[in-house]
C-alpha positions in Angstrom: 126.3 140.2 57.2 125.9 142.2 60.4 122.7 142.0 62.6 122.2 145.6 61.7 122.2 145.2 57.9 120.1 141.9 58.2 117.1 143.8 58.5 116.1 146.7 56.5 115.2 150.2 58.4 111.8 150.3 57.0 110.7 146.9 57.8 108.0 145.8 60.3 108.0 142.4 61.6 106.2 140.4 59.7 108.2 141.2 56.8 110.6 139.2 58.2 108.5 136.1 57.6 110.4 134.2 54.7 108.5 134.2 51.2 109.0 135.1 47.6 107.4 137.3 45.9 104.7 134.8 44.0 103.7 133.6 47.7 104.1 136.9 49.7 100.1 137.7 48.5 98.9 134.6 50.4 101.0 135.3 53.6 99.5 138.3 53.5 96.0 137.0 53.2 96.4 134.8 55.7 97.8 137.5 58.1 94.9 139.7 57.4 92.4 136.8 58.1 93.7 135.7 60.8 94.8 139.2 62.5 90.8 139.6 62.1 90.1 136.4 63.8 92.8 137.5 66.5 91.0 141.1 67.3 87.6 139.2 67.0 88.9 136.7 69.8 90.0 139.3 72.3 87.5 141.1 71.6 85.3 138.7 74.0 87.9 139.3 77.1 85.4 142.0 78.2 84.9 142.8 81.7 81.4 144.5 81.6 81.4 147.8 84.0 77.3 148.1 84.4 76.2 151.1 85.8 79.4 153.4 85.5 79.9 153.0 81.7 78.6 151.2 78.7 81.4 150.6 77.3 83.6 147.2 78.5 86.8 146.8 79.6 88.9 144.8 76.9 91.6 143.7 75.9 91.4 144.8 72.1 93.1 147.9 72.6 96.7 145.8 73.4 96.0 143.6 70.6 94.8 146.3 67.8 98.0 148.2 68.6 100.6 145.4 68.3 98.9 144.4 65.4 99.5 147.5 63.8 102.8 147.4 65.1 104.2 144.5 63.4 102.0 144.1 60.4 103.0 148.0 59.0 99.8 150.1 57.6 98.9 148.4 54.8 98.4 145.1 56.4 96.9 146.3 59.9 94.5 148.7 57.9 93.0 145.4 55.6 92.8 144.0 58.8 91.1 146.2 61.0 88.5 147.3 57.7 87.8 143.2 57.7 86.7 143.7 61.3 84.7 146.5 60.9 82.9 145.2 57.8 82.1 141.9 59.1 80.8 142.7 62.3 78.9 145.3 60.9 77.7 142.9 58.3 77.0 140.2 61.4 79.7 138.5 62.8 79.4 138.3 66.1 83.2 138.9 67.1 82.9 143.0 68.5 83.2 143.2 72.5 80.9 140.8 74.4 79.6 139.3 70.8 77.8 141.9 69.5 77.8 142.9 66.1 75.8 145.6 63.7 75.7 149.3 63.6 73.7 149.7 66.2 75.9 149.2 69.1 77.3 152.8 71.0 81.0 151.6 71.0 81.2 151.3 67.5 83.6 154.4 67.2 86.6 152.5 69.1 86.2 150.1 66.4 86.5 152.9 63.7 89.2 153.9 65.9 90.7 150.7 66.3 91.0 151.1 61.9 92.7 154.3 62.1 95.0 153.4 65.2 96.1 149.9 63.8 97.1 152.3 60.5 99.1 155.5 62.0 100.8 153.3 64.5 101.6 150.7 61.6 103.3 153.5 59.8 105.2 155.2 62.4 106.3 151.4 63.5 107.1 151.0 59.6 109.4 154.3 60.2 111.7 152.5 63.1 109.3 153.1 65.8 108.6 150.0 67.9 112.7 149.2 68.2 113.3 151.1 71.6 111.3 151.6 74.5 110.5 155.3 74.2 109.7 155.3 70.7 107.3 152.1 71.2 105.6 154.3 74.2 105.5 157.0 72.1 103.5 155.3 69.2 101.1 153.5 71.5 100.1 156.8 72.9 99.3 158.4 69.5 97.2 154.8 68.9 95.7 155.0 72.1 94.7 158.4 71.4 93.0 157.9 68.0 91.1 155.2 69.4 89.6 158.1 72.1 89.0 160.5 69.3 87.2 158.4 67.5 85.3 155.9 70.5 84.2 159.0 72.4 82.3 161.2 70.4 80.6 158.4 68.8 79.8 157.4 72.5 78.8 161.0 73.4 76.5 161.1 69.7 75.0 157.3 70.7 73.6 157.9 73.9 72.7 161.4 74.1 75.2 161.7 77.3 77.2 165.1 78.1 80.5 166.2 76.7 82.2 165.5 80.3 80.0 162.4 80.9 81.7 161.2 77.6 84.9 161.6 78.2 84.7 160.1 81.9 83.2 157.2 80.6 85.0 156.7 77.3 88.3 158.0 78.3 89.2 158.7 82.1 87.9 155.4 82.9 90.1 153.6 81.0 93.5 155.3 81.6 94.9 153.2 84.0 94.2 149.8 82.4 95.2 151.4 78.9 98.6 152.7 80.7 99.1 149.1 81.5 98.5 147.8 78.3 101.1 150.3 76.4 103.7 149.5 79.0 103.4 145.6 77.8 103.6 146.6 74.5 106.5 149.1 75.0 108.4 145.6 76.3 107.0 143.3 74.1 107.8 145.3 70.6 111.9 146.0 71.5 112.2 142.8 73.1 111.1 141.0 70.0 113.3 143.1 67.8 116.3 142.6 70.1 115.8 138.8 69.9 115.3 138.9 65.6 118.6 141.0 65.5 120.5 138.4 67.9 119.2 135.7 65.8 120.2 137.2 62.8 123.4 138.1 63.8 
């Protein structure tokens, strides 16, 4: 067997993990619980930016988005709902340990739900395997995590249109541009070492 027919088109990467169909359940459980645990963590490398935005910089963004990459929709949506519900419900894991409704970046969360999905399923669809497609997908993620984060922000606070998009968006272009060029490496590189492994 070839490196290229070791691994199906439509597979994401931790469907290469080796199970059997009575055990795949709990690997999936476990990935789900401990993808959660993984958000939650870097969630808390916040750099606060007092006084030009309330919203932090973090490092979620990077680790929603490979998440979603090599866990494939279903997984990286269970995931990023088990977030969402449980630091609504209290757990102290969103940016700088907050938790509850009441916090104004609560939208990139929501976002974070929908990103970790779409970029699960275009990932599912052969698109993390080469460099362009991988940028390609974290833009769309990166994306729905705006559209969601910054009219929640703008709603929230009571701030303008423009301040909202400065604040929720502009600002974080540059680190964000960083963070998809890691993962445009990361996801290719990974696959390229699976398929020489395989083959």
């Amino acid at each position: 067997m070839t490196a290229q027919t070791a691994i199906a088109p439509r597979q994401v990467l931790v469907d290469l993990i080796p199970s059997t169909k009575a055990t795949a359940w709990v690997r999936d459980v476990v990935l789900v619980a401990s993808g959660a645990g993984l958000v939650g963590a870097s969630a808390q490398i916040a750099i606060p930016l007092p006084g030009i935005t309330p919203v932090p910089l973090v490092l979620t963004t990077l680790t929603v988005l490979l998440l979603g990459a090599a866990y494939g929709p279903a997984r990286a949506a269970a995931t990023m709902g088990l977030y969402l519900v449980a630091g609504i419900a209290g757990v102290p894991w969103f940016s700088e340990g907050a938790a509850g409704m009441s916090i104004v970046t609560l939208g990139y969360v929501i976002g974070f739900l929908v990103a970790a999905t779409v970029v699960g399923a275009l990932a599912r669809r052969g698109g993390d395997r080469t460099l362009m497609k991988t940028a390609g997908i974290m833009v769309v993620g990166n994306l729905a995590i705006y559209g969601f984060g910054v009219p929640y922000l703008v709603l929230a606070t009571g701030m303008g249109w423009a301040d909202g998009v400065v604040q929720g968006a502009a600002l974080f272009v540059v680190s964000d541009l960083i963070k998809l060029v890691v993962a445009s490496a990361m996801l290719p590189a990974t696959w390229a070492l699976v398929k020489r492994f395989r083959g």
